[in-house]
C-alpha angles and dihedrals in degrees: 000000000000105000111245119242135215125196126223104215118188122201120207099219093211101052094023090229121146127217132194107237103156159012132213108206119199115194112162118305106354134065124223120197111185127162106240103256098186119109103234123137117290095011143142097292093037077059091046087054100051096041113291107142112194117264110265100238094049104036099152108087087190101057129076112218132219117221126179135172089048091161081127097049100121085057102049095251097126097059087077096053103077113155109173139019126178 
């Protein structure tokens, strides 16, 4: 089974314009939530650099983080039940 992917889309609330920053990848039983590092147009670091500050409870751009028990995830609950970030 192919795993399912959100997208984490910022808006930038002066110039209305939306960035990709994230994705959140559900395969199976496990949830990935990773920012989007590639440097396409309107990314992660084009949002850095018109105001996007990294979520808190992800502030490592450069980690990908485990959560589990996202029974809550619509909301919000399983943000904060990282378990792992390397």
């Amino acid at each position: 089974m192919r795993p399912f992917v959100l997208w984490l889309i910022w808006q930038n609330e002066c110039t209305r314009q939306r960035y990709h920053i994230g994705n959140l990848l559900h395969d199976g039983d496990k949830y990935v939530f990773y920012y989007e590092r590639s440097r396409k147009r309107r990314g992660l670091f084009e949002a850095l650099e018109n105001g996007y500050q990294p979520h808190l409870s992800f502030p490592d751009i450069g980690k990908n983080t485990f959560l589990t028990d996202c029974s809550g995830l619509l909301s919000g609950v399983c943000l904060t039940g990282a378990v792992r970030i390397f």
